[in-house]
Every structure is written in C-alpha cells, then in structure tokens.
N, C-alpha and C positions, 0 to 999 in steps of 0.2 A: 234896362239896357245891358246892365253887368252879367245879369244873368243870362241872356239870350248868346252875349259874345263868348261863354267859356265852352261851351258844343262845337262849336263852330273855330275854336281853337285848335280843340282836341283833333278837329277831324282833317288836320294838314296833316300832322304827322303820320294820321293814319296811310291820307291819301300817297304821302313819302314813301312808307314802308312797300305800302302796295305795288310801287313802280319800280323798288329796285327789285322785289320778287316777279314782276312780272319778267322785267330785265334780267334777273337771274336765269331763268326758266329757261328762256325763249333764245340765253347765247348756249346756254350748258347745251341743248337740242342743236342749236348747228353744231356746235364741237362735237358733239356725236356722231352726228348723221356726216360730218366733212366737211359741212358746205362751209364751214373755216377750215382751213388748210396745214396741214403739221408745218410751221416755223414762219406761217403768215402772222405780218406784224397785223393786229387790231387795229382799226380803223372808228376811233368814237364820236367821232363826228357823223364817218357815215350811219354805226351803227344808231346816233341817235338821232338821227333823219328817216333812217327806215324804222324803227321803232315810237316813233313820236315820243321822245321822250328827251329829257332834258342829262346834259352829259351828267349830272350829280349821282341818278340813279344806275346811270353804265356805268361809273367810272367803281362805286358800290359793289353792284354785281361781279364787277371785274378780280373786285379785290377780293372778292368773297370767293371766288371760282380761280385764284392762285393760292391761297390758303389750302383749298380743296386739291392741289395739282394736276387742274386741269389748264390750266394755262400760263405761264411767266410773266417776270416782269423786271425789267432791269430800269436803273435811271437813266435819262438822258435818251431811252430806246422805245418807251411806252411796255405794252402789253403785246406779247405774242403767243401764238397756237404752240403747244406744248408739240416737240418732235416729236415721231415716231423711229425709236431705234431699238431692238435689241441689246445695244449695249448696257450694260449693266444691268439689266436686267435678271440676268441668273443670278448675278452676287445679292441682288438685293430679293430673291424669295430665299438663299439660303440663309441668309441672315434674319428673315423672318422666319422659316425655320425655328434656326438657332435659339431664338426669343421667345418663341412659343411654346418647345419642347421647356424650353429651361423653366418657362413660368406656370405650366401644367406641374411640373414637378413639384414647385415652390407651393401653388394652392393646394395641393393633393396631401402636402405634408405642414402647412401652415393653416389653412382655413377650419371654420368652423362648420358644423355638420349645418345648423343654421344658413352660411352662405353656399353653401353646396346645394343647397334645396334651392336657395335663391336662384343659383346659375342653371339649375334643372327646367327651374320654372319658367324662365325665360325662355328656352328652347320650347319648353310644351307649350307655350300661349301664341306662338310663331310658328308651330312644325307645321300645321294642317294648312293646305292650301301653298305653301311655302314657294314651290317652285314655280305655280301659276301666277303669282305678284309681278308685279311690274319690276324692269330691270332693276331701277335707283333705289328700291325698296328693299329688293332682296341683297344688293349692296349695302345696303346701310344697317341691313337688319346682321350678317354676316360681319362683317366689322363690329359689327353690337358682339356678338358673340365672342369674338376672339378679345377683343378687349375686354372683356370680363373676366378671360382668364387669366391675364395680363395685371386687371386690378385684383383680384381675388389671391394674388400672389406675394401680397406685403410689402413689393418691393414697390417703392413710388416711380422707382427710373424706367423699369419696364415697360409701361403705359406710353410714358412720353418716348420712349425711344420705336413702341408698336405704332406708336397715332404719326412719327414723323415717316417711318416707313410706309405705310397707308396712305399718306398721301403723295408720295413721287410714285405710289403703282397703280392707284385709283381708277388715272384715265385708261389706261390699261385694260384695270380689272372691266372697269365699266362696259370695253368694248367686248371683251371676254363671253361676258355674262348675255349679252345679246346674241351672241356667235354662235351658230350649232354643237362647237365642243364646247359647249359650258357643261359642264359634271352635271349628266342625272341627278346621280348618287351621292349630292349632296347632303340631302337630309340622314340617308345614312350613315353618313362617317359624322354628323352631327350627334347624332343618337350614340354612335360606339363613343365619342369624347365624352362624352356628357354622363352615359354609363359607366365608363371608366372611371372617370371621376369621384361619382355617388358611390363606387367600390375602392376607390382607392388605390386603382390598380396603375401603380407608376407605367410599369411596363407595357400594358395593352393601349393607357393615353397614349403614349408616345408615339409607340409603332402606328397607333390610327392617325396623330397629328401630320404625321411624317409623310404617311400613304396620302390623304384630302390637301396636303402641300404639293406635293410632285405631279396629282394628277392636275392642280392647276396649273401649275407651270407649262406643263404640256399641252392643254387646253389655251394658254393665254398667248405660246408663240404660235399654236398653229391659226388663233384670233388675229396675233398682230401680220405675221404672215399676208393673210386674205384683206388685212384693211391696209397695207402698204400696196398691194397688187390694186385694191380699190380707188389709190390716191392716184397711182401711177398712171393708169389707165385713164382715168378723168382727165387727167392733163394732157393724154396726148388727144389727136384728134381721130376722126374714125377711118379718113384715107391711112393715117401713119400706120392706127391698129390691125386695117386690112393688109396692110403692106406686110407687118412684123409679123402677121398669122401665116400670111403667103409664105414668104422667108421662112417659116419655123418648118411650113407643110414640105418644102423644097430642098432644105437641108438632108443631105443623103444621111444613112443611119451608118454608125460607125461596126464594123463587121466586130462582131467577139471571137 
C-alpha cells in the first residue's frame, strides 16, 4: 500500500502546478488582447467560475503576472488591470537608456574575453528565426539580452535596478512587440551591440545602444497610442461611434 500512495502524492502537486499555469496563460492572454480592461479591478471569483478552477491557482497566477507588471495590487483593493498612460513613460526608457549605456561600458572595460564570447553566443543560438517567434518569446528572449549586459558588467546593482525597470514597461513593451511598429531591425542593432562589444568598441556600443532605445520608444507610444484608441472605442457603443465619425466628417476645416 506504501508504495502505491507515494505516485499518487506526487501527482497533486503536479496537478497544482498545472492550474496556476494554465491560469497564468489564459489571464496574461486577456490582458493582452483587453478583454480585461486598463484600471479594471480583478474579479476572482468570477475569473475562477469561468476558468474552472479553484481561487488558490488565480490568486498564484495573479501574483505571478504583478511581479511581471502586468497587473497591480494593493491591500484592502485586490488586484487590478495595470493603466494605460503615457505618463512616465519617457522618464522610464531614459533611465533605461542611462543603465545600459553605463553597463555596456562597464562589461566592455571589465569583462573577460571568455564572457564576451558567452554574451556573443547567446545572440547566435537566438538570431535565426528571431523575429518569426512568438510575441512573449521574443520579449523574454530581448530582456535575456540586455540583462546580460547588465550582469556582465560587475556591478551587482545594475541588474536589479535593469529587472525593476523591465517590469513597470513589460506590459507596454509586450503590446509594442505585437503592433505593426515593432523594429524590423531588431536583429540588427542586436548584431552591432554584440560586435561592438567582441571589439571593444566603447563608442560604437553606445551610439547602437542609444539608436535600438529611441527607435523603441517611438515604436512603443505610437503602440500605446493605437491600444488606448482600441479601449476607447470598445467602450463606447456603435450608435455613439457613428455619431462622433458624423461630427468629425461635419466639423468645417479651419482656413490656413
């Protein structure tokens, strides 16, 4: 009997594990796609009614996906859909900027020829195929990147101060990366970092770090842009829309 029950122990937790990732999956996918709403409070009861699933695993999932900044959480308030604002936004890719240049420099003039092949190889075992991968892939994989320059840099603070900025732009970046202005030419300013690096060339990292930062920037408001206009519009109804399209067509143009 002893031995027949320890299979059959093991296999809860498995089953545990399994629901808070299906749970994971299946809220990160509404928060994407909207059908949770920017600064709609969570709902876990309903969502574990409509999920079949017991609150243990949402409440997991949840916690797991505010870690990642895609959603909040305050006491007393539950869990809600992370806004969409522009605010602070600029301050916070200049200051990734700031941290990246500073830690490109640091690896370039601290690292070993050893982990510079390391950080080489990583980009080569990723380039090919790179921008056909699925959104959350090529997010994780790019975050893989940049924190490697970040660790490769000696400095232990750099890392934690890169991973806490990553995750208040994440949901952001995530919508970005789906959006038709997501950078081509990703892999390219991948490839000049990464050369620049195995050359040593302070000057040339930087000015590439500097350029694959701005053109996201530009990419991510004209993203957040199209997904505020996205919420906006769902909210109102289709008499209102025909109405405010009438009004826009009727509004006289103003003479130059």
């Amino acid at each position: 009997m002893p031995e027949k029950s320890a299979p059959e122990a093991k296999s809860k937790p498995k089953r545990s594990a399994d629901s808070a990732e299906r749970a994971y999956q299946t809220v990160r996918k509404l928060l994407v796609e909207f059908k949770l709403r920017p600064n709609e409070r969570i709902n876990e009861v309903q969502l574990s009614r409509e999920l079949e699933l017991s609150r243990t695993p949402i409440r997991e999932a949840l916690n797991r996906l505010a870690s990642e900044g895609f959603v909040q959480f305050a006491p007393n308030r539950g869990f809600h859909v992370r806004p969409l604002s522009t605010d602070g936004l600029l301050d916070l890719y200049e200051l990734r900027a700031i941290i990246e240049i500073a830690a490109f420099r640091l690896m370039v003039e601290r690292a070993e020829e050893a982990e510079l092949d390391r950080f080489a190889e990583f980009w080569r075992s990723v380039r090919d195929g790179y921008q056909m991968r699925a959104p959350d892939e090529i997010l994780e994989l790019d975050e893989r990147f940049h924190m490697l320059i970040a660790e490769l840099s000696g400095n232990l603070e750099i890392p934690v101060q890169l991973s806490a900025i990553n995750a208040r732009i994440r949901f952001i970046r995530r919508i970005q990366i789906e959006h038709v202005s997501h950078d081509t030419n990703q892999v390219h300013a991948h490839d000049e970092i990464v050369d620049a690096a195995l050359r040593r060339d302070l000057e040339g990292g930087e000015a590439a770090l500097r350029r694959h930062i701005e053109m996201t920037v530009s990419a991510t408001q004209r993203a957040l842009k199209d997904a505020l206009f996205q919420v906006y519009e769902a909210e109102t109804s289709p008499l209102q829309r025909r109405k405010k399209r009438a009004a826009r067509k009727e509004t006289p143009e103003v003479e130059k």
